[in-house]
C-alpha positions in Angstrom: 3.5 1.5 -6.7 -0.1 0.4 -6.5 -2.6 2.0 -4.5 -6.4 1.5 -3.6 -9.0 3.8 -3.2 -12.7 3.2 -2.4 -15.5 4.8 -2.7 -19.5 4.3 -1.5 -22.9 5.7 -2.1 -26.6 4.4 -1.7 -28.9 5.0 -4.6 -32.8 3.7 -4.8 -32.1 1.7 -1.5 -29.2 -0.1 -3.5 -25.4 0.2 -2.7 -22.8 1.2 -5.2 -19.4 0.6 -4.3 -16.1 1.6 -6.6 -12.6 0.4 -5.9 -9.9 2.2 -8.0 -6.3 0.4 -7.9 -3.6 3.7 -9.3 -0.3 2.4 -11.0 0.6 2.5 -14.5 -2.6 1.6 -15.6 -6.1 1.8 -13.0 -8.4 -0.8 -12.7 -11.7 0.4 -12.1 -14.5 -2.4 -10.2 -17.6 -1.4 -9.6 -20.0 -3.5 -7.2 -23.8 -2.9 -6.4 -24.9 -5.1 -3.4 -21.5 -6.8 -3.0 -21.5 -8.0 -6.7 -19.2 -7.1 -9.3 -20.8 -5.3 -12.3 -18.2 -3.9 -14.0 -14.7 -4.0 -14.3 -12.3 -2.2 -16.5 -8.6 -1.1 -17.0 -8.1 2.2 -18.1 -4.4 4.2 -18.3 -3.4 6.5 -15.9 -4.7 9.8 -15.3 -7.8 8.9 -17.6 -11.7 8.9 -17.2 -14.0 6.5 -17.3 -18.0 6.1 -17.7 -19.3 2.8 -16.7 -23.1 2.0 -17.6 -24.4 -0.1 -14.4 -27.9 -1.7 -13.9 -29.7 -1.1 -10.0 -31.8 -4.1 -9.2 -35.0 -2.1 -9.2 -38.1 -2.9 -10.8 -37.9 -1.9 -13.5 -34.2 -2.0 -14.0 -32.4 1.4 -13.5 -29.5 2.1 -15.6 -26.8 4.7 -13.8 -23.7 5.4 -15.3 -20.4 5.8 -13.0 -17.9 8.2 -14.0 -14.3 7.0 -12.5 -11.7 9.8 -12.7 -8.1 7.9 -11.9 -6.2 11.1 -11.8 -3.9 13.3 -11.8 -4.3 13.0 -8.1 -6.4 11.0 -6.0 -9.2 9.4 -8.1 -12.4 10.7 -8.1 -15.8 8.9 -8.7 -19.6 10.2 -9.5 -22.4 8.3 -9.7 -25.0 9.8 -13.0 -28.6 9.2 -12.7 -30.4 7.6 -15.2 -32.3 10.6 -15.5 -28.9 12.5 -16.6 -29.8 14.6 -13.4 -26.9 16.3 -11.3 -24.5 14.2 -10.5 -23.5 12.5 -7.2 -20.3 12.1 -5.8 -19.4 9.1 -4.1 -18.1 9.7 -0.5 -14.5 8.2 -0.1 -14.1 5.2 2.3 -11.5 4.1 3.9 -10.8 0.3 4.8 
């Protein structure tokens, strides 16, 4: 059975959303201000680093890392910077 899971943060005034759909396989979209950036399909229980660019000026590349399990997926967001990273809060809609 499929499942989704979301999850949010703001970065540099931007928003980074993640939506994780679980099942065999995990597809993995990643949106920054309501448009899709990234998308991928990865197996189960797998991770995941996605390069994404922030709208700043100059461009800012952050990298999300998209854990689809064992478990509930998790999701952190990597500043460009390699700094520590962020997780992304769960959201539920």
């Amino acid at each position: 059975m499929r499942r989704r899971h979301h999850f949010h943060i703001d970065h540099l005034g931007h928003s980074v959303s993640v939506t994780v759909e679980t099942g065999h396989s995990a597809v993995v979209d990643v949106l920054v201000d309501g448009k899709e950036t990234a998308r991928v399909t990865i197996g189960h229980d797998r991770q995941v680093a996605l390069p994404v660019e922030l709208p700043t000026d100059p461009p800012t590349t952050v990298t999300v890392r998209v854990t689809s399990g064992p478990g509930v997926p998790r999701c952190l967001l990597v500043p460009a910077d390699e700094g520590d990273p962020l997780v992304m809060a769960p959201r539920s809609y």
